[in-house]
C-alpha positions in Angstrom: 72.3 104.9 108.5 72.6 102.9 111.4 74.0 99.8 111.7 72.6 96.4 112.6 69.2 97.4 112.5 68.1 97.2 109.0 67.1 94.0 107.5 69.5 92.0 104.9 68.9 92.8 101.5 68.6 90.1 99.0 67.9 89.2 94.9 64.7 88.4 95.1 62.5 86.0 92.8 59.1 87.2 92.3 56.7 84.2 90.4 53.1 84.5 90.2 50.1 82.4 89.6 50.3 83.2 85.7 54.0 82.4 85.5 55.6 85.4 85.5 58.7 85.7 87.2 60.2 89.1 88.5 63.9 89.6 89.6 63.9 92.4 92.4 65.7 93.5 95.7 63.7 92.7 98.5 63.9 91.4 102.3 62.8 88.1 101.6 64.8 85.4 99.4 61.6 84.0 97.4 58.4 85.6 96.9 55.3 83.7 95.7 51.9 85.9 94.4 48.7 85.2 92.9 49.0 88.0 90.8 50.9 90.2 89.0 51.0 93.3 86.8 50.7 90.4 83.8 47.7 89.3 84.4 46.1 92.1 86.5 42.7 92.7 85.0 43.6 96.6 85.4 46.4 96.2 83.1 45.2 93.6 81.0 42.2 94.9 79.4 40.1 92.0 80.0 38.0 91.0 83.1 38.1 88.7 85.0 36.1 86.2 87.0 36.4 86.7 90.5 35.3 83.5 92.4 32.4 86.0 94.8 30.3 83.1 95.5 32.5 80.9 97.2 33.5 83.6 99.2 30.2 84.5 100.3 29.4 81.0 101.1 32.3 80.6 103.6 31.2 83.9 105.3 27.5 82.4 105.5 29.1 79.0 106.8 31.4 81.2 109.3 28.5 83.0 111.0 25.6 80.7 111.1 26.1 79.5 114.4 26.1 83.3 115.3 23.1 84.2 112.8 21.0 81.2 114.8 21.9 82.5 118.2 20.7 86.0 117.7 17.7 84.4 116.3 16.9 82.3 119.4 17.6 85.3 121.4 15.0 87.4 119.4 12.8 84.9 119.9 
């Protein structure tokens, strides 16, 4: 390898939303995640409920102004 272009390796701390915390080797000193392998509805087993609406209300909020100009231009 060369040297003095690689990043510096640290012990990292990985914590999630749920609690879990993960000691790993990374390139940053702390990790924070929402999360995790834990309580990953994939590896859980149980579903979960994904907050859709409020996303699709921010995207509506986000591109009104744009949705009333195109109507105005139709128009």
């Amino acid at each position: 390898m060369k040297k003095d272009i690689h990043p510096d390796y640290f012990q990292s701390t990985i914590r999630c939303a749920c609690g879990s915390v993960v000691e790993v080797g990374a390139t940053k000193k702390d990790i924070s995640v929402e999360i995790c392998s834990k309580c990953h509805p994939f590896f859980t087993g149980k579903q979960k409920l994904v907050d859709t609406a409020g996303r699709i209300e921010r995207f509506r909020r986000k591109y009104a102004e744009f949705e009333a100009r195109n109507k105005k231009e139709s128009v």
